[in-house]
C-alpha positions in Angstrom: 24.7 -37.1 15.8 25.3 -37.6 19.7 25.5 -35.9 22.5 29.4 -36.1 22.3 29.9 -35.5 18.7 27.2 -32.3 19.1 29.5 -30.9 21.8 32.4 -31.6 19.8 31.2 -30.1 17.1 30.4 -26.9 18.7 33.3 -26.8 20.8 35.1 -23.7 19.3 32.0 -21.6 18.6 31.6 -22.2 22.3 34.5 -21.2 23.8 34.9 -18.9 21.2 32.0 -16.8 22.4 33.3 -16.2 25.5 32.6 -19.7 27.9 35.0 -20.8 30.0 36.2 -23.8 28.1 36.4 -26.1 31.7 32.8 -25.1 32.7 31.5 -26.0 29.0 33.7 -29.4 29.1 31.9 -29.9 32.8 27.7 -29.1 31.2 28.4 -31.5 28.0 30.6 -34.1 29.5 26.9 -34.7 31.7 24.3 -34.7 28.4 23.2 -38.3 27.5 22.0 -37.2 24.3 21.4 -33.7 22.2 18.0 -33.3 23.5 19.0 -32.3 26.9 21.5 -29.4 25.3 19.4 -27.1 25.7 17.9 -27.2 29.3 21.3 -27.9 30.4 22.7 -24.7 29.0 19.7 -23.1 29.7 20.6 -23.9 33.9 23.7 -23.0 33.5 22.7 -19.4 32.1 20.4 -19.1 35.3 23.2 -19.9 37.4 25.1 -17.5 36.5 21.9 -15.1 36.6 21.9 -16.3 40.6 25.5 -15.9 40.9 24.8 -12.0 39.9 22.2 -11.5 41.8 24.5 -12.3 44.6 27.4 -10.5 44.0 29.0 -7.4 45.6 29.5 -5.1 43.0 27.2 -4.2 40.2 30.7 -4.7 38.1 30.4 -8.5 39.3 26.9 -8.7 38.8 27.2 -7.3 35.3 30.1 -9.6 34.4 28.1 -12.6 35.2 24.9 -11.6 33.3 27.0 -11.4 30.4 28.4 -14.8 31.1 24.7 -15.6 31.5 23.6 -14.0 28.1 26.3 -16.4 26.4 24.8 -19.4 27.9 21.5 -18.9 27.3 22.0 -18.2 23.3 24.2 -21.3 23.3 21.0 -23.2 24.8 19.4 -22.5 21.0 22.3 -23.7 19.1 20.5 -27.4 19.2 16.5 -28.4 18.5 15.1 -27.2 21.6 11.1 -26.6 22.4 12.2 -23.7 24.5 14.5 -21.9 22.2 12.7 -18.9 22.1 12.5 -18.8 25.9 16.4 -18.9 26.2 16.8 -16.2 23.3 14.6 -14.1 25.4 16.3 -14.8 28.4 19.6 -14.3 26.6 18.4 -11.0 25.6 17.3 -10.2 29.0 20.6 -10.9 30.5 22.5 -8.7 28.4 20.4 -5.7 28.6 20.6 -6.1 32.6 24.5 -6.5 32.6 25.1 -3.6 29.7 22.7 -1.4 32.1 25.1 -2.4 35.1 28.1 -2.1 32.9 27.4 0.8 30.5 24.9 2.9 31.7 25.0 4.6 28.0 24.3 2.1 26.4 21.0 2.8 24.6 18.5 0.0 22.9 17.9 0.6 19.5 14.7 -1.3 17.6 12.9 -0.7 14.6 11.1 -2.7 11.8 12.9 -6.6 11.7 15.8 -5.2 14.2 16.7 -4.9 17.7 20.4 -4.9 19.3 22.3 -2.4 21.5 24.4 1.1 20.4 27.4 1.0 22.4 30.6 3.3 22.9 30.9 6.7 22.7 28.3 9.3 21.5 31.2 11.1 19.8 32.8 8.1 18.0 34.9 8.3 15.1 32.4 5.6 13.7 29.9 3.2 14.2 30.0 -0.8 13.4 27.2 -3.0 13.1 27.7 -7.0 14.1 25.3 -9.4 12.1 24.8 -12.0 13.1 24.7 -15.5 11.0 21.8 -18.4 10.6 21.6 -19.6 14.4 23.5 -16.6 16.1 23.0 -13.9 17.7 23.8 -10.6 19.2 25.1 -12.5 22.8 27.5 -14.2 20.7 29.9 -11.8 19.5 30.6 -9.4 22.4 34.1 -10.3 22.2 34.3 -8.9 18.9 32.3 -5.7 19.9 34.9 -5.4 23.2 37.8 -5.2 20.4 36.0 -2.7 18.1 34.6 -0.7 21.4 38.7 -0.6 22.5 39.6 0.9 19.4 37.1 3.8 20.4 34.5 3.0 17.8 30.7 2.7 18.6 29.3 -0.6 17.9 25.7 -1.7 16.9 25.2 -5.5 17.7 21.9 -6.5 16.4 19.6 -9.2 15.8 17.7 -9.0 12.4 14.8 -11.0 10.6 14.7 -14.9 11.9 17.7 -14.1 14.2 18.2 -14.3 18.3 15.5 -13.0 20.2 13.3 -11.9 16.9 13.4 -15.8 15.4 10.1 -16.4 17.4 8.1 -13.8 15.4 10.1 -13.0 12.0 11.9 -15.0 9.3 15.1 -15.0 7.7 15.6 -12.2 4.6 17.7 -12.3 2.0 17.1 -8.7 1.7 19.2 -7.4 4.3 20.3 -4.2 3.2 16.9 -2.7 3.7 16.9 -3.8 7.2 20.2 -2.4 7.7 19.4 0.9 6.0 16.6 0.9 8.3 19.4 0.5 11.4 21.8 3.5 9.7 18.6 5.4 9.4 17.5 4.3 13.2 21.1 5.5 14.7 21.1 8.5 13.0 25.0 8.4 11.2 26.0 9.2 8.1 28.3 6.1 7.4 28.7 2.5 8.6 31.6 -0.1 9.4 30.0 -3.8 8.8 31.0 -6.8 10.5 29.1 -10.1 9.2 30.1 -13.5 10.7 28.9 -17.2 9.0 25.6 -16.2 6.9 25.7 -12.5 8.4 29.1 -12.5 5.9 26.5 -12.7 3.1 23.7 -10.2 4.6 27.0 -7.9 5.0 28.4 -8.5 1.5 25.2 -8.0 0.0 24.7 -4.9 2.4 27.8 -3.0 1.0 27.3 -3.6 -2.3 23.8 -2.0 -2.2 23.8 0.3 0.5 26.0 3.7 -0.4 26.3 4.6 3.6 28.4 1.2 3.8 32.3 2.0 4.2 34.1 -0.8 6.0 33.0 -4.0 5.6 34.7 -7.3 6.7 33.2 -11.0 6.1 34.1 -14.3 8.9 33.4 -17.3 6.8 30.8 -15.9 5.0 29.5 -18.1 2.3 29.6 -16.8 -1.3 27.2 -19.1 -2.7 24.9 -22.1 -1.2 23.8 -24.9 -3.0 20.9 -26.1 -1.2 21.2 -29.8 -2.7 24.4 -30.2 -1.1 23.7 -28.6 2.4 24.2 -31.1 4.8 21.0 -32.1 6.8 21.5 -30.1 9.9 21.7 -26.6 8.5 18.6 -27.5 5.9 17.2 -28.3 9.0 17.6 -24.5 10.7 17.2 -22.8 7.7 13.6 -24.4 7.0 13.3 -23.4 10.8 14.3 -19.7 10.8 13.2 -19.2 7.1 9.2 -20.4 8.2 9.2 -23.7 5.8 11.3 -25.8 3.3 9.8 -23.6 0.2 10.7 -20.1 1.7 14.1 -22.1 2.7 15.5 -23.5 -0.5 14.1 -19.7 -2.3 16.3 -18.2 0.5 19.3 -20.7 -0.4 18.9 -20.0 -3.8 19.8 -16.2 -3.3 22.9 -16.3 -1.5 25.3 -15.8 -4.4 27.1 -13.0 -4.5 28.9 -12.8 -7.8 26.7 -10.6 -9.6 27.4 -8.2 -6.3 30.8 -8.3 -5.2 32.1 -6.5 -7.9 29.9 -3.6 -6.7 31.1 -3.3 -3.4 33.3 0.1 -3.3 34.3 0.1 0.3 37.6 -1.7 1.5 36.8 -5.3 2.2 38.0 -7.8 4.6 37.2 -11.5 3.7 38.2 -14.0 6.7 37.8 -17.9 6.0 39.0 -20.7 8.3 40.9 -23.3 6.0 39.5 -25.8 7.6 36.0 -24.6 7.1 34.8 -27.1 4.7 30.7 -27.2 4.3 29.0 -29.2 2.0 26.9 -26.8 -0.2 28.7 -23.7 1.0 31.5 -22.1 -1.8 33.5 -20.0 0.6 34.7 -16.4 0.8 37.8 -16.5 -1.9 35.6 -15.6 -4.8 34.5 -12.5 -3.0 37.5 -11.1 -1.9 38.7 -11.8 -5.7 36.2 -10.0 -7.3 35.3 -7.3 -5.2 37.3 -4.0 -6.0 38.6 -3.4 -2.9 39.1 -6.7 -1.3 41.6 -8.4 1.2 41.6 -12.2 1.5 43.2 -13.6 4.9 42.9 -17.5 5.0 43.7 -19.0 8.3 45.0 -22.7 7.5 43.9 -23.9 11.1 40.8 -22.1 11.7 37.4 -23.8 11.6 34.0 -22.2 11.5 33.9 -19.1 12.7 37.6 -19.4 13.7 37.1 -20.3 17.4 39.9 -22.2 17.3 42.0 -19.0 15.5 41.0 -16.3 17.3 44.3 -14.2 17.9 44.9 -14.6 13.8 42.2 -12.8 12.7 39.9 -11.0 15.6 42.3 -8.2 16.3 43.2 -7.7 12.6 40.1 -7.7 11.8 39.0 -5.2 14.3 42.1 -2.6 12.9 40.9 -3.3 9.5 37.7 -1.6 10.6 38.6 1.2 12.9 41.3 2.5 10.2 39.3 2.1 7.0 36.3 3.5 8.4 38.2 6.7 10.2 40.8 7.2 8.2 43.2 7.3 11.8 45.9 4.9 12.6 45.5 1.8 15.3 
């Protein structure tokens, strides 16, 4: 793939994390080919790291390090030698502009998890954000802003193989215990989940194993892989993240969840983009069928991760949560 097909191809996911679609059109429209994604994205982010350390206001300063947090996880998005600098430096970013912006804000690590308890201390509930295969906590903070506005407290982490941990820990396809190990961490008696591309699955998996579980909602979370039929590029970061093409194709071979679904008891929200369509990947119809409690809500237009759909499922998705995890109308 080129440079221009690359940037194509991660257009929505882009923009759909939060970067100005003009300024991305501006950094690709330069690249000559994929290998110079991620220093260009990576001098963006540090722009926008100068443009805050310039700025007036802390408010200002805090607004571009989160612009700056967005950039520098997009840097890892393609093969990059420095990858685990700009995860760092994406991680560094946010926790500067969340100690601008939210003062309470509190870091929260722990055995194969690190991410950031926002919100109130008295919330109604708590949500954690998984993250998929190549994300990241920096890429959903437009999803935490809806759940934070519906006054719930959210958790958005980075687990085993994921965002600024993928430099020293591999993927899981044990998840639950790391997220028991989060519940356990925050100190709350129940949980919303929110799991987006492969974080669908660890969330899936999650609820039907971990009793503290009680919202869950999926965004084109895959209900079965077929590693055979993956194409190339996602083999490709899944031997990455997973620490070889063994512990890869055994980590592949797990992600079914139709021996699961039918035990998750909390209300379930599966979003898919109907345009979504992955070689190897069986999306998430199966799982809203069979679990007892599911909801299926098939966007025709959307794509992968529904960049391209945002205002069809994101604040649904968001009220699904807040009501089924409180019990209070939204």
């Amino acid at each position: 793939m080129n440079a221009p097909e690359f940037a194509a191809a991660q257009w929505t996911r882009a923009t759909g994390a939060g970067v100005d679609p003009h300024e991305y059109r501006r950094v690709t429209d330069g690249l000559t080919s994929v290998a110079d994604w991620g220093p260009s994205f990576l001098r963006t982010g540090h722009a926008c790291v100068t443009r805050a350390e310039q700025a007036g206001s802390a408010v200002t300063a805090g607004q571009h390090l989160l612009m700056g947090a967005r950039w520098f996880h997009l840097a890892t998005l393609a093969p990059y030698a420095e990858a685990g600098r700009a995860a760092a430096e994406a991680d560094q970013a946010l926790s500067r502009a969340l100690n601008l912006l939210e003062p309470d804000a509190r870091r929260v690590s722990g055995e194969g998890f690190t991410g950031w308890l926002r919100g109130p201390s008295d919330a109604p509930g708590t949500v954690i954000v998984v993250p998929g295969l190549d994300s990241a906590k920096e890429e959903f903070l437009d999803l935490a802003s809806a759940l934070l506005a519906r006054g719930l407290a959210v958790f958005a982490m980075d687990g085993p193989g994921q965002g600024v941990l993928a430099a020293t820990t591999t993927l899981t396809a044990h998840y639950e215990q790391v997220v028991g190990r989060v519940v356990d961490a925050l100190g709350v008696p129940r949980v919303g989940l929110v799991g987006l591309s492969l974080g669908g699955y660890h969330a899936a998996r999650t609820a039907a194993l971990e009793p503290r579980v009680a919202a869950v909602a999926t965004v084109s979370g895959p209900f079965r892989l077929d590693w055979a039929e993956l194409p190339p590029p996602v083999r490709d970061i899944m031997t990455r993240r997973a620490g070889g093409a063994g512990p890869a194709r055994a980590f592949a071979r797990a992600v079914d969840l139709s021996g699961l679904a039918p035990r998750i008891t909390a209300p379930l929200l599966v979003v898919d983009g109907g345009q979504d369509v992955i070689p190897g990947v069986t999306n998430g119809e199966p799982l809203a069928r069979l679990a007892p409690h599911g909801t299926y809500l098939s966007v025709l237009h959307g794509d992968h991760l529904l960049g391209n759909a945002r205002g069809d499922w994101l604040f649904p998705l968001a009220d699904h949560i807040a009501r089924t995890l409180t019990g209070a109308a939204v």
